[in-house]
N, C-alpha and C positions, 0 to 999 in steps of 0.2 A: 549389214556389217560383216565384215571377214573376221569371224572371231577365231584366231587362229594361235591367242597364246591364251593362257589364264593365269594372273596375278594371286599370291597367295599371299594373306597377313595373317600371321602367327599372334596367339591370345593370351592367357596369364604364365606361362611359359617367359616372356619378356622378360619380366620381373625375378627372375631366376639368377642372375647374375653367372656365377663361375660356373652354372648346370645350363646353362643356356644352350651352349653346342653341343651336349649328352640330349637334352632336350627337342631338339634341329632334326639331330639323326634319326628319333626316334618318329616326330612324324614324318621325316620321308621313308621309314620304312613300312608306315602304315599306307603313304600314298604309293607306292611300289605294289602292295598288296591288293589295296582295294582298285587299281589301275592296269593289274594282267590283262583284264578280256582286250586292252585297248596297247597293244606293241608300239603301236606309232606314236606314243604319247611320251617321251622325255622332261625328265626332272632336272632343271637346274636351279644352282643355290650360288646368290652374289649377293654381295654386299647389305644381307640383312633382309634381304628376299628371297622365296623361291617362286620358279618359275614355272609353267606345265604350258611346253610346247606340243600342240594338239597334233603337226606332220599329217593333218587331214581327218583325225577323225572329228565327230562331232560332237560341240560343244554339249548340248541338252545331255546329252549320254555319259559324258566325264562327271558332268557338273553335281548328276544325282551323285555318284558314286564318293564325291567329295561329301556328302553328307555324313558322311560312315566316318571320316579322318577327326579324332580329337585332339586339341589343339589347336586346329584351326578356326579363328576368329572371324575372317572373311577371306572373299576371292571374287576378284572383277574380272572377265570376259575385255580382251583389249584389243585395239586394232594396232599393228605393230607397222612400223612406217621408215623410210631411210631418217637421217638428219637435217635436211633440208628443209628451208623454213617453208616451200612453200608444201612440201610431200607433209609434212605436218597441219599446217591449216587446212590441207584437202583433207587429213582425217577428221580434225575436230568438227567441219562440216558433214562427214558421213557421223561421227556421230551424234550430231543433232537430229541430223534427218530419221536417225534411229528413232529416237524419242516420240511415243506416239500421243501422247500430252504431252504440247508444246507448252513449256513454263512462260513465266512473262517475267522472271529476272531469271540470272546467272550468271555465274564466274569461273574465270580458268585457274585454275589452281595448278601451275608449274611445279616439278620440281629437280634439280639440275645432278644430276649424280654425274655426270660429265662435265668438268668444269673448264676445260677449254671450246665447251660448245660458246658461239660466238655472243652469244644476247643472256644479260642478264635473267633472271627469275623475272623482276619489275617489269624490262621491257617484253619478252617472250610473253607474261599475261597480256599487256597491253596490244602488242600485233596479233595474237591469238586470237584474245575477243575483237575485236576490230572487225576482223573477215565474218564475224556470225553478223557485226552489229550491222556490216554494209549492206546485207543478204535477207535482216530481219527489223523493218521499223519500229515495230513496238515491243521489242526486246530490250531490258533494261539491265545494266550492270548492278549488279548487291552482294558487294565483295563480305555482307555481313552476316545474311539469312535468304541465300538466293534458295529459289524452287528448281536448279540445277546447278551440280558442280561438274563442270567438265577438266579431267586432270590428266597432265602429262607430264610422265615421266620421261627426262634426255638421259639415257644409257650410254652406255660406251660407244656401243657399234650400233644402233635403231634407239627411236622414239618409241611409248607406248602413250596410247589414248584412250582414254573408257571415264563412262561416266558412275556406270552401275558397280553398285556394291552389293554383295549377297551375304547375310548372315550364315558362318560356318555352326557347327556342332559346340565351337570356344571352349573351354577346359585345358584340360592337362593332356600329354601326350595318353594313351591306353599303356599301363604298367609303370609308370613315372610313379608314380606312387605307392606301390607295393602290389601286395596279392590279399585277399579277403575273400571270407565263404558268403555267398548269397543263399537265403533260406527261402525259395523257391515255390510258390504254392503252383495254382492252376486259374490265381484269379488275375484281377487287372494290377494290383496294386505293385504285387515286387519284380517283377518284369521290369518294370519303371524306374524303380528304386534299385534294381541292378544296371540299367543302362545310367543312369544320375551318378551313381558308384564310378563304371567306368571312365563316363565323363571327368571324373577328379581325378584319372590316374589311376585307378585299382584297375588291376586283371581281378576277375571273380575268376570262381568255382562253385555250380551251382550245387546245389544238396533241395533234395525234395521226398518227401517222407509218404508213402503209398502204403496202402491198408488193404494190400488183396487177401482175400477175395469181396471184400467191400469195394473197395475203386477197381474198375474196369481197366482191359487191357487199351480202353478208348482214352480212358484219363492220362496214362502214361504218356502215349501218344501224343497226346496234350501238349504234357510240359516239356516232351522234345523238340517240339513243332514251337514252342518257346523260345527254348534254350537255342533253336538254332537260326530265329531270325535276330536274336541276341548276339550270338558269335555271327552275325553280319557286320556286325562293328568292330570282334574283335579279332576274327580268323578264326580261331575255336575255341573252345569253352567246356572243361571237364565236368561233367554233369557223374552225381552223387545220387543215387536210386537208394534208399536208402527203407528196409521192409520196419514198418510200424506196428502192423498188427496185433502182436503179442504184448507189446507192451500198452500198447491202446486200449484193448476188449479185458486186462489185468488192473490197470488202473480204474475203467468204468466197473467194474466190480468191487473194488476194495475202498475205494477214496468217494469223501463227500460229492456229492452231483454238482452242487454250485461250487465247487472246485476243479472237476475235470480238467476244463480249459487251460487252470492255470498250470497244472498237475504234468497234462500234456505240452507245455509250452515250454516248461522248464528241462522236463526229458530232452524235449530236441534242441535245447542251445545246448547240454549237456553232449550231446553227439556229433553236434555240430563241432563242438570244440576237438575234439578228440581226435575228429575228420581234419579239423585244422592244423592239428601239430603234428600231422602226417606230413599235410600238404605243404606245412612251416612258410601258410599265412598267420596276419594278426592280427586280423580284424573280422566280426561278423557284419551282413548287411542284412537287414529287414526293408520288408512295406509294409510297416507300421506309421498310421495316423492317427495320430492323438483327438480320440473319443469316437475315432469311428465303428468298434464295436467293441463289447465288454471285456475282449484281452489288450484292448488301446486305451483303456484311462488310465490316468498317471497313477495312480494306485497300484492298478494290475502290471501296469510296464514297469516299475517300482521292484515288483515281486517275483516277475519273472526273471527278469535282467538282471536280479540279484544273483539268478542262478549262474550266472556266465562269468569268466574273471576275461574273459578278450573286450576290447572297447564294441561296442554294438553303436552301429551308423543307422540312421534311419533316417534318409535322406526326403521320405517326403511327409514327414511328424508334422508340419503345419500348413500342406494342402490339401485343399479340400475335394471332393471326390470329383469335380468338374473338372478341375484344375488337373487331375491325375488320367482322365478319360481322356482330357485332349493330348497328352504326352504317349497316354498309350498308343493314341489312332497316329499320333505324329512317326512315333518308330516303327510301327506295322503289327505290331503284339494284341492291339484291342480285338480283332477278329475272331484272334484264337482265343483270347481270354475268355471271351463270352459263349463257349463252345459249351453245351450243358453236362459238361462230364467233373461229379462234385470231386475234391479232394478229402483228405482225413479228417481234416479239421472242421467241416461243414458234416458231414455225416454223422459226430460225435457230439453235435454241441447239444446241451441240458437245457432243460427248457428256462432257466431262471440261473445263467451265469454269474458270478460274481463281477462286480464291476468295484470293488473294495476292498478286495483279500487281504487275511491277515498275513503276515509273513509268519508267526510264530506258529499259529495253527499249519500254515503250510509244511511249513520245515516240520512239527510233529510229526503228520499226518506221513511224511518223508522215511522217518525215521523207524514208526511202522512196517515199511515197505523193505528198509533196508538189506533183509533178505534174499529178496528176488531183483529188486532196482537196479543197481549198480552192474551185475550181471546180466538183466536183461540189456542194458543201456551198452555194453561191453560187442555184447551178442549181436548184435544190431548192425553197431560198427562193423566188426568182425563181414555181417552178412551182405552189407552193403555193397551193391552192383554201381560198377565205375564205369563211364562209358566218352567217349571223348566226341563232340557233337562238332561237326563243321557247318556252315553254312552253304546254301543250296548256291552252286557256281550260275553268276549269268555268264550266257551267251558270249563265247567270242566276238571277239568284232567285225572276223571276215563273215561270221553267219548270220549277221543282222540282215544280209540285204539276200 
């Protein structure tokens, strides 16, 4: 098959009404971006579509790169044909022949965006399937649950025909939704729940909280090597280095042991916020799942979350660890996550965490501190290294070959 356009369906975007064309521009400005290595490739937008005329380059190579675009719900690979009925039946037959599981039903699904084209929608199915059915005896028509849809669109100037549909990335355009801090560890889970973020619309800003000379200058590393197959979705991504130490190795001396955890959790949304009304986001994002270790029961997320007044998203609170390993190996992020370079929060944890914390003992135990806290928490921010991470550029398209 000459797959030399690719059809794009836009996803809950739709349902936007008067933001719709704010909505439009915003994912062709992501398919413009994530579409440089390939010059030859031209975007156009008609009537409730857009278009991506390939000008030769190849499909497989575009196609990945559309995985990165959110908003987009799907995109079909089409063969593009004059208007005449019969340059149109010679496509529908090239793409059958595509098809390497032959079905034993199928239907044409017309649809006429050209209304002085000559043959109704009814008749166009009708002589369409006809030239499969004279080509193929035990091919049956099941215009109601066929094992193929073969569908043509009549344009103004050309026909398109494709049978195949490809699931996009669907969401919201990337920033249609506002700006939000991501609380960034070094493991599998907020990788995930920062790409689930973007997906709805949020640009992040990553924030991640390092304990040297306890984490290595390998762990860092780490979570840029994160942050930057992350900003592959989004062009770049303002990564938050933010040093822990002092207020880390202060609290494990002063505050109950089965409290650390919560002690130190509360610190960092407290920093996080402060990093946020810089950045004048208004929302936090964790990867936090409920029960999956002793600062994820509803009790402790209760008490930490109390510490924050910004809304806190936690996008993957009711999947389970399987369910978040296949998302990770899906965006490319699991490789690095499992790199053995621990973060703050693994290096620090008590051996008998609470998984029940009181809130009033908390806040006591808080109040205590209130000498050095508040200042160290200030101090922090103040010290925090900001660094703006891009994504590793592919290949031009003249250097592929």
């Amino acid at each position: 098959m000459n797959k030399d356009i690719i059809l794009l369906r836009l996803g809950e975007l739709t349902l936007k009404g008067r933001n719709r064309h704010r909505f439009e521009t915003q994912v062709q400005q992501q398919l413009k971006r994530v579409l440089q290595p390939f010059p030859s490739v031209t975007i156009r937008h008609e009537y409730g579509r857009v278009y991506l005329d390939l000008g030769g380059s190849e499909y497989a190579a575009v196609a990945r790169q559309l995985d990165k675009v959110f908003g987009l719900h799907s995109y079909s690979p089409a063969i593009r044909c004059g208007l005449r009925l019969e340059e149109i039946q010679t496509s529908v037959r090239e793409a059958f022949a595509e098809i390497q599981v032959k079905p034993r039903t199928f239907k044409i699904s017309a649809r006429r965006v050209n209304k002085k084209f000559p043959y109704d929608t009814y008749e166009l199915n009708r002589l369409l399937g006809g030239t499969l059915l004279e080509q193929h005896e035990d091919l049956q028509v099941d215009v109601h649950n066929p094992e193929l849809d073969i569908r043509v669109e009549i344009r103004e100037q050309e026909a398109l025909v494709f049978s195949e549909v490809v699931p996009g990335p669907g969401g919201f355009p990337l920033g249609s939704n506002g700006k939000a801090m991501l609380m960034l560890s070094g493991g599998i889970d907020s990788p995930v729940a920062g790409w689930l973020a973007m997906r709805k619309g949020l640009r992040v800003q990553a924030v991640h909280f390092h304990s040297f000379p306890y984490t290595s200058e390998r762990a860092k590393l780490k979570v840029i090597d994160l942050t930057r197959t992350l900003a592959g979705y989004a062009g770049k991504i303002t990564l938050h280095m933010v040093p822990f130490t002092d207020i880390q190795t202060r609290l494990k001396q002063e505050c109950r042991d089965n409290l650390l955890i919560t002690m130190m959790r509360r610190a960092m949304f407290r920093i996080t916020e402060q990093l946020a009304a810089r950045q004048e986001a208004l929302a936090i994002v964790t990867g936090e799942s409920l029960g999956q270790v002793a600062s994820q029961t509803l009790p402790s997320m209760h008490v930490i979350g109390a510490a924050a007044t910004l809304p806190l998203i936690r996008p993957l609170i009711t999947l389970d660890k399987a369910e978040i390993t296949a998302m990770a190996e899906r965006i490319g992020t699991y490789p690095i996550s499992i790199l053995p370079y621990e973060d703050c929060c693994t290096l620090f944890v008590p051996k008998s965490p609470s998984t029940n914390p009181n809130i009033h003992a908390v806040e006591r135990q808080e109040r205590y501190m209130e000498e050095w806290l508040p200042e160290a928490i200030r101090t922090a921010v103040e010290q925090t290294e900001t660094m703006y991470i891009v994504p590793e550029q592919p290949e031009k398209e003249d250097s592929l070959f």
